[in-house]
ROSE-4610 file (N, C-alpha, C; in Angstrom, 1 decimal, always signed):
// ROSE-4610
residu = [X/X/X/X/X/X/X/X/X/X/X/X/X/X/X/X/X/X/X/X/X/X/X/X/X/X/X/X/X/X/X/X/X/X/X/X/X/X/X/X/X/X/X/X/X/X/X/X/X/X/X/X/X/X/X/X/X/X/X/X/X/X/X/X/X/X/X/X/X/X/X/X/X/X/X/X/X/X/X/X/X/X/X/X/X/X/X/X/X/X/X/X/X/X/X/X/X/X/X/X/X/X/X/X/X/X/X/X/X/X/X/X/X/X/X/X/X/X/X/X/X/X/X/X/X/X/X/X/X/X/X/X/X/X/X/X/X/X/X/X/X/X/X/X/X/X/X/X/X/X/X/X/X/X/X/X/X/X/X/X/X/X/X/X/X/X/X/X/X/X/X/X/X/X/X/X/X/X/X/X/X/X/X/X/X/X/X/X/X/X/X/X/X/X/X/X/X/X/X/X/X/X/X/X/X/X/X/X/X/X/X/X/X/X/X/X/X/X/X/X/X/X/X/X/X/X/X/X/X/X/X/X/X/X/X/X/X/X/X/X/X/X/X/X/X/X/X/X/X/X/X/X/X/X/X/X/X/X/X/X/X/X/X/X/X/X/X/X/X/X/X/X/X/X/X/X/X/X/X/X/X/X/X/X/X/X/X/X/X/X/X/X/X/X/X/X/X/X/X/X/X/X/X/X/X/X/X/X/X/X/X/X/X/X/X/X/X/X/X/X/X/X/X/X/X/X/X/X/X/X/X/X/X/X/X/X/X/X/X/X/X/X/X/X/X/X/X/X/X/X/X/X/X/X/X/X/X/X/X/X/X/X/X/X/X/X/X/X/X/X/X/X/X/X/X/X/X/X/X/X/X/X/X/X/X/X/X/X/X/X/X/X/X/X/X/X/X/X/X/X/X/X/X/X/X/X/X/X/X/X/X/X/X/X/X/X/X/X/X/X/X/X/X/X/X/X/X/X/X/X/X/X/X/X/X/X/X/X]
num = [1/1/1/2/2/2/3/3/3/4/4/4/5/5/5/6/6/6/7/7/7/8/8/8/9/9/9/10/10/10/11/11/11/12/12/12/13/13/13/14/14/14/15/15/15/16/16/16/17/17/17/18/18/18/19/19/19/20/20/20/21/21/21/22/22/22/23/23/23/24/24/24/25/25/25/26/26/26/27/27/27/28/28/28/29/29/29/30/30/30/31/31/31/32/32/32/33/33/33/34/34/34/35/35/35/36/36/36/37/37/37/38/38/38/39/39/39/40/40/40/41/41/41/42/42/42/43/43/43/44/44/44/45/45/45/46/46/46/47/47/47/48/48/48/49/49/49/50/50/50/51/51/51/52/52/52/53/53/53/54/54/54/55/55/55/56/56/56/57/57/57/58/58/58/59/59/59/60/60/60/61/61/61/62/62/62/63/63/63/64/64/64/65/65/65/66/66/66/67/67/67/68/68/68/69/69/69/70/70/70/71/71/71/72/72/72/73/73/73/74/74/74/75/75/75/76/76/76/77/77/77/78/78/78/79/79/79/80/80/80/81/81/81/82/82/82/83/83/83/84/84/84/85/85/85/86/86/86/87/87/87/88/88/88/89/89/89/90/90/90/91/91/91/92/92/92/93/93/93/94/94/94/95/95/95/96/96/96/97/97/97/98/98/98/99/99/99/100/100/100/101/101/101/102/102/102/103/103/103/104/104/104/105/105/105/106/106/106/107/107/107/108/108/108/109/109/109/110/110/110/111/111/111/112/112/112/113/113/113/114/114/114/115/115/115/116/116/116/117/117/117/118/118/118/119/119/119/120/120/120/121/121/121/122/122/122/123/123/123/124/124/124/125/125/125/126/126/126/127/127/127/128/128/128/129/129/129/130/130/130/131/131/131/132/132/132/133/133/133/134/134/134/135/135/135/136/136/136/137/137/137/138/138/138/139/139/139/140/140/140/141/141/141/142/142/142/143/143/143/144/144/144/145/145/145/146/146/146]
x = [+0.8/+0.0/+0.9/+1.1/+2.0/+1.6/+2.3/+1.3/+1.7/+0.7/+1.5/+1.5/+2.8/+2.4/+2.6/+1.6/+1.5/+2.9/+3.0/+3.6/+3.1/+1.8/+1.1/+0.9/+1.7/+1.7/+0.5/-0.5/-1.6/-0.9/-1.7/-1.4/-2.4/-2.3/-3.3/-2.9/-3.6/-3.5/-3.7/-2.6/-2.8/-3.5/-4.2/-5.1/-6.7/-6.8/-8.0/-7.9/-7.0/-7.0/-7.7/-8.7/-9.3/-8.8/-8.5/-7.9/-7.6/-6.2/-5.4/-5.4/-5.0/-4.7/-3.8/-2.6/-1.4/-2.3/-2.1/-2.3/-1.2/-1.4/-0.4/+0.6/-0.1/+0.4/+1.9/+1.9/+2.7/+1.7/+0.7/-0.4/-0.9/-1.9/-2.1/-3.4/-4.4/-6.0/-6.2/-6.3/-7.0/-8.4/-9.0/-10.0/-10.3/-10.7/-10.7/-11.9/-11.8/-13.1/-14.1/-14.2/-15.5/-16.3/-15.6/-16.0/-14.9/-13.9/-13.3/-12.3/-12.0/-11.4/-10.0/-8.9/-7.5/-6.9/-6.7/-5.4/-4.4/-3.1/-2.2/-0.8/+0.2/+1.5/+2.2/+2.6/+3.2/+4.5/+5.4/+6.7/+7.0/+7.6/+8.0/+6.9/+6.8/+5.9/+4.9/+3.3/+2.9/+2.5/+3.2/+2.8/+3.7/+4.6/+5.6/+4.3/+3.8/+3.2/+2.2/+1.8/+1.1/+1.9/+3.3/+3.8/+4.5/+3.7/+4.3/+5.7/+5.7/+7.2/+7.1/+8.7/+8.4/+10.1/+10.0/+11.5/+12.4/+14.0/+15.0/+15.4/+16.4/+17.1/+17.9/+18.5/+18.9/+20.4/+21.6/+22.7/+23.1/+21.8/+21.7/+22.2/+22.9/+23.2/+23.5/+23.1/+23.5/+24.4/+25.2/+26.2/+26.2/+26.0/+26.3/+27.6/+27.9/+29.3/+29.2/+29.6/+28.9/+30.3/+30.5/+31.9/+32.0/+33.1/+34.0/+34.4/+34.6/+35.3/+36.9/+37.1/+39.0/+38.7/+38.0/+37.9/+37.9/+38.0/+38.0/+36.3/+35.7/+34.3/+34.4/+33.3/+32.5/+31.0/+31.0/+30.8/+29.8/+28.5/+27.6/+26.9/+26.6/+25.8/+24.4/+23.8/+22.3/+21.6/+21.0/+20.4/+19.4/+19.3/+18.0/+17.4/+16.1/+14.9/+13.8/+13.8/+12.6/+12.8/+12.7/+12.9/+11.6/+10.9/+9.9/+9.9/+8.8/+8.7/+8.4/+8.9/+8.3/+8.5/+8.0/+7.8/+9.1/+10.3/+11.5/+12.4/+12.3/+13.3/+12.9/+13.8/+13.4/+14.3/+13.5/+14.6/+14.5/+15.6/+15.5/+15.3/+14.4/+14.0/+14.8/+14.9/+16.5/+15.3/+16.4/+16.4/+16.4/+15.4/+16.1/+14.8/+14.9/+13.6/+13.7/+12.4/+12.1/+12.6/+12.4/+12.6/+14.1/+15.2/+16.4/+17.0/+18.5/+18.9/+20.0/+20.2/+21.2/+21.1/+22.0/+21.4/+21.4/+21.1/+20.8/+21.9/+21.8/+22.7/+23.7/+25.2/+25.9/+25.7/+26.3/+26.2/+25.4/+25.3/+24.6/+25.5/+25.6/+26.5/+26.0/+26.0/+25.3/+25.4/+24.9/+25.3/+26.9/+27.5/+28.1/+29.3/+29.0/+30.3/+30.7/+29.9/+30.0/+29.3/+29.7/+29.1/+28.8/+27.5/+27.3/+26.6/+26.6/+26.1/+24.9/+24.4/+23.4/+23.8/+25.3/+25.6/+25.9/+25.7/+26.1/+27.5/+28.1/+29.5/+29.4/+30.4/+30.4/+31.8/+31.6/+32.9/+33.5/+34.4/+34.6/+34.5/+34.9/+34.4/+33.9/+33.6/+33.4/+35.0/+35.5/+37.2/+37.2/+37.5/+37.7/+36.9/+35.7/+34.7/+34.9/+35.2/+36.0/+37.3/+38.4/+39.8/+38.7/+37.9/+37.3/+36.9/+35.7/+34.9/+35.9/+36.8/+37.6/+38.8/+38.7/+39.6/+38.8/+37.6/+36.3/+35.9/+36.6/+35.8/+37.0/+38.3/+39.7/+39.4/+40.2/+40.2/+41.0/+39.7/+40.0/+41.5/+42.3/+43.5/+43.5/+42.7/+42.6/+42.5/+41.6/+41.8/+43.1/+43.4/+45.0/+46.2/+45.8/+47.1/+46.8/+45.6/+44.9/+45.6]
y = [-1.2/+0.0/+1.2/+1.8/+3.1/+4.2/+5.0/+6.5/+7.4/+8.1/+9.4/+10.7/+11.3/+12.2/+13.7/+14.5/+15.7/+16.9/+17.8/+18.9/+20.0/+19.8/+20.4/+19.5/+17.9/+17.3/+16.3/+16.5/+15.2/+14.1/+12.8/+11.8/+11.0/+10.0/+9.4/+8.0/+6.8/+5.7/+5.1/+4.7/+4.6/+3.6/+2.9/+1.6/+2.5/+3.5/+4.6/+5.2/+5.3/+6.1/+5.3/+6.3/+5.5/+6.2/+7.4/+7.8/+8.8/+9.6/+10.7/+11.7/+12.7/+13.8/+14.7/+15.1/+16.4/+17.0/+18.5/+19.5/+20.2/+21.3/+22.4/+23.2/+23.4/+23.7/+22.3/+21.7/+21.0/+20.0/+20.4/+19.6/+18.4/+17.3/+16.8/+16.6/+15.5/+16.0/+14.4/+13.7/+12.1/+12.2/+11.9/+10.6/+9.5/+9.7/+8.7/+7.6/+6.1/+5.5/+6.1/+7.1/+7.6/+8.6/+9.2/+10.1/+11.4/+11.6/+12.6/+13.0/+14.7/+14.6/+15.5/+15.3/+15.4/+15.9/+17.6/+18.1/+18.8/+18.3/+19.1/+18.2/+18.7/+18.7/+17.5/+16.5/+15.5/+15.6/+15.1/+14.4/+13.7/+13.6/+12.8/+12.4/+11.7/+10.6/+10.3/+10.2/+9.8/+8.6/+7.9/+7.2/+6.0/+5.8/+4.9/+4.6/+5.1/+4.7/+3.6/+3.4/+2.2/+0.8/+1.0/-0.3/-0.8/-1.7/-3.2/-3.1/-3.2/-3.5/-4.9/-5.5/-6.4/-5.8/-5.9/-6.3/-6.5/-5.9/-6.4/-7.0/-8.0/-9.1/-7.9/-7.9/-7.1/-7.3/-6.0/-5.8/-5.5/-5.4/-4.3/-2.9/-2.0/-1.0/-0.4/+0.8/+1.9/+3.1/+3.1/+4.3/+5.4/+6.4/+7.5/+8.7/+8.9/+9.8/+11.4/+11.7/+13.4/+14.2/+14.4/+15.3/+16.6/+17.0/+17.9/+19.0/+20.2/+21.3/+21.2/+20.3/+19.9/+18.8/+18.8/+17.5/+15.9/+15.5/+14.5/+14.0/+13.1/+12.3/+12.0/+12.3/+11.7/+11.3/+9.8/+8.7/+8.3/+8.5/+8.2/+6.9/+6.2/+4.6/+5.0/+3.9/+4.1/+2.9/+2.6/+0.8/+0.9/-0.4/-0.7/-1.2/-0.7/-1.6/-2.2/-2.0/-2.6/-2.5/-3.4/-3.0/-2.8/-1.8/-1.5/-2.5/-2.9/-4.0/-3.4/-3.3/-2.4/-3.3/-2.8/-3.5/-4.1/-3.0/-2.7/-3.3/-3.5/-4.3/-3.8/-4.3/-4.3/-2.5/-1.9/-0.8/-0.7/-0.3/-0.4/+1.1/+1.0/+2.1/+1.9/+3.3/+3.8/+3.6/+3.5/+4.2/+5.8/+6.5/+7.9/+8.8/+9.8/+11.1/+10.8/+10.6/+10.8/+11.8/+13.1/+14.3/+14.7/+14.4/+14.9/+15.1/+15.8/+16.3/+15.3/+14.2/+13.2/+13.1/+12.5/+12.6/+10.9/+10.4/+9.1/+8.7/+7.3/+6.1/+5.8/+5.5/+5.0/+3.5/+2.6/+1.2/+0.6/-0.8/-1.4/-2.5/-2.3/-3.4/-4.5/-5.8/-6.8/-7.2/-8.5/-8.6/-9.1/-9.8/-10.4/-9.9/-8.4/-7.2/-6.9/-7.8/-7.7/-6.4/-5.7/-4.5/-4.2/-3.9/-3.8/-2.4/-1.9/-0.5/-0.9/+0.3/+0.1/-0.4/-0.1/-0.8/-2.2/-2.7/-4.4/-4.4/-3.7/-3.7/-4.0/-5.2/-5.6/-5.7/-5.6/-5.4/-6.4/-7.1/-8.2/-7.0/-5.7/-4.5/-3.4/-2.7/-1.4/-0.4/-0.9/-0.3/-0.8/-1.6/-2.2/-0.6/-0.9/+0.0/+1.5/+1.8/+3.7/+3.7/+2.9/+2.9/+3.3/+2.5/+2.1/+3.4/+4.0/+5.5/+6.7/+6.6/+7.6/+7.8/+7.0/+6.5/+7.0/+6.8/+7.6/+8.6/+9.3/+10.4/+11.5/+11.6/+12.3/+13.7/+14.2/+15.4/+16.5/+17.5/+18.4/+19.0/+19.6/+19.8/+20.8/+21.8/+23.5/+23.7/+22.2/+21.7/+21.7/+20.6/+19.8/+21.5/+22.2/+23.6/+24.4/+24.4/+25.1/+25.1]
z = [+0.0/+0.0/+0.0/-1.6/-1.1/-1.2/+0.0/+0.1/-0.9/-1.2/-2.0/-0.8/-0.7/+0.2/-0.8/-0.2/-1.0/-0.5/-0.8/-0.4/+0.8/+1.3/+1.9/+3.1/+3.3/+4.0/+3.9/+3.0/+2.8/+2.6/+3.2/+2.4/+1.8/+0.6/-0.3/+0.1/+0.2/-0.1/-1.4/-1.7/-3.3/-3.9/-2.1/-3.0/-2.9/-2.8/-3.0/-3.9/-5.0/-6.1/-7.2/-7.9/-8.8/-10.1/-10.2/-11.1/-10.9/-11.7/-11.5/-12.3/-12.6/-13.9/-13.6/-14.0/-13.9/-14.7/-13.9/-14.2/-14.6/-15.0/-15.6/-15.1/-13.5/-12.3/-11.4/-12.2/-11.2/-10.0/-10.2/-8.6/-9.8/-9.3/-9.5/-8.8/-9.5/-8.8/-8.9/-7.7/-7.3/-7.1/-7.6/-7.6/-6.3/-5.2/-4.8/-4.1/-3.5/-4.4/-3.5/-2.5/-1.6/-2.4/-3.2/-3.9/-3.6/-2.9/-2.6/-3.6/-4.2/-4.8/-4.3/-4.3/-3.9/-4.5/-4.5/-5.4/-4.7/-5.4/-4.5/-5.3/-5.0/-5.6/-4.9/-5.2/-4.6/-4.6/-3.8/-3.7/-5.3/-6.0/-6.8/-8.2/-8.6/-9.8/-9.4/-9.2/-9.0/-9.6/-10.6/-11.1/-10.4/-10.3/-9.4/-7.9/-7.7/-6.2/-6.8/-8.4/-9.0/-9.4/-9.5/-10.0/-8.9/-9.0/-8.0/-7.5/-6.3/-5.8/-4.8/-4.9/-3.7/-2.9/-1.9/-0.6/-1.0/-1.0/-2.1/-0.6/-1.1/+0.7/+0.8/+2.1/+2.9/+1.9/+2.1/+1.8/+0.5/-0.4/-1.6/-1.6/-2.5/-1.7/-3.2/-3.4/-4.5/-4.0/-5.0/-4.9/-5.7/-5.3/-5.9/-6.0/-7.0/-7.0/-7.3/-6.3/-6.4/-6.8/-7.8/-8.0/-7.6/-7.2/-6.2/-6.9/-6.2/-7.1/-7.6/-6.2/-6.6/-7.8/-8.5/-9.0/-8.5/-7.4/-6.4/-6.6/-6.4/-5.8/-4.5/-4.2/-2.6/-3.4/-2.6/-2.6/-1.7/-2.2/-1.0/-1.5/-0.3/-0.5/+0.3/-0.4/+0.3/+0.4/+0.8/+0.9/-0.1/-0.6/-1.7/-0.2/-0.6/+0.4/-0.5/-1.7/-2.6/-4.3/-4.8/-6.5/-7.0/-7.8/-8.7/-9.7/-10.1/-11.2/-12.5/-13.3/-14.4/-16.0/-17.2/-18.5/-18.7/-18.3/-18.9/-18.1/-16.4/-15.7/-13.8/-13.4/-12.2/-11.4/-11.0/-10.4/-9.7/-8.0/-7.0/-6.3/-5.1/-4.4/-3.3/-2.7/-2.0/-0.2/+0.2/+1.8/+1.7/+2.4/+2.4/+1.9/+2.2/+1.1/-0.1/-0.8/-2.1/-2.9/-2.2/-2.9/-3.1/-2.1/-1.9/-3.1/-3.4/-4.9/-5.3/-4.8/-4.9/-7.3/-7.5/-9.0/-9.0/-10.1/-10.7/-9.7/-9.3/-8.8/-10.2/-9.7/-10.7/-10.6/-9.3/-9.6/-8.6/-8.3/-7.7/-7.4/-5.3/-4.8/-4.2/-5.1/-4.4/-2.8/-2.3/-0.8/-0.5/-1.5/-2.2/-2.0/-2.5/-3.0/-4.5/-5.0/-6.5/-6.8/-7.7/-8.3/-9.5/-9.9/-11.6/-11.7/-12.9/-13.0/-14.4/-14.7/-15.6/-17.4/-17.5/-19.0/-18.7/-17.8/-17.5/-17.4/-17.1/-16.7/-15.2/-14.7/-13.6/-13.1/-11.8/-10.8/-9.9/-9.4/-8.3/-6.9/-6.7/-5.7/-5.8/-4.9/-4.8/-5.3/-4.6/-5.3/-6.3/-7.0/-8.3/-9.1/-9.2/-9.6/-9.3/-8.5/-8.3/-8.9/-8.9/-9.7/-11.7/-11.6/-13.5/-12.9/-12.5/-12.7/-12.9/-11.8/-11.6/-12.8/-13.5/-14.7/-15.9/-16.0/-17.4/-17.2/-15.8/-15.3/-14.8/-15.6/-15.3/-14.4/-13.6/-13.1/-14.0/-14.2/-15.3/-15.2/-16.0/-16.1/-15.4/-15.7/-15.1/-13.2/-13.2/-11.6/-10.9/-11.7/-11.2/-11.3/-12.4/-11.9/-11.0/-10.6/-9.6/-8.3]
């Protein structure tokens, strides 16, 4: 049962939504089965609070690389707690605020410690894997005379 929570602090059950519509405004206006109708600006997609998820096992974990003004990365990890089931493949939902400014996840570290990223390129570590990123991803020159 996943909530949609609004901006104005509402929240929807999304097994009460009978049907949705974006507006022009950024809000969006629910439908819901009592008759109630619900507009207001949500957190995120509202469309993700409709596709199936199940429980990812514990020790899943996505990384993110947030580049630096010295040109250096910091490296934040986050737990997978659930993969979305979708037409296209399975994608995993984070520990953490919906809304936060983190950008796309680079890879994905099994329980294992194996790590693969979204072109199927796969890693025996997490280091293995920052030696390769930090290698496709050089610190600018103008940095380094800095």
């Amino acid at each position: 049962m996943p909530i949609i929570t609004l901006k104005d602090g509402t929240r929807i059950n999304s097994a009460h939504v009978l049907k949705y519509q974006s507006l022009a405004n950024r809000s969006t206006r629910f439908l819901l089965s009592d008759g109630t109708v619900v507009t207001g600006e949500p957190y995120g997609d509202p469309d993700e609070k409709f596709i199936s998820t199940f429980p990812a096992n514990a020790g899943f974990k996505a990384v993110y690389a947030l580049p630096q003004k010295d040109g250096t990365f910091i490296y934040i990890e986050r737990a997978v707690i659930a993969w979305m089931k979708a037409p296209a493949g399975n994608y995993p939902v984070f520990q953490g605020y919906e809304g936060d400014a983190l950008p796309d996840y680079e890879v994905i570290v099994e329980p294992s410690g194996k790590v693969f990223d979204g072109d199927g390129d796969q890693f025996d570590s997490l280091d293995a894997w920052r030696s390769f990123y930090e290698e496709q991803n050089p610190v600018c020159e103008s940095v380094v005379a800095a």
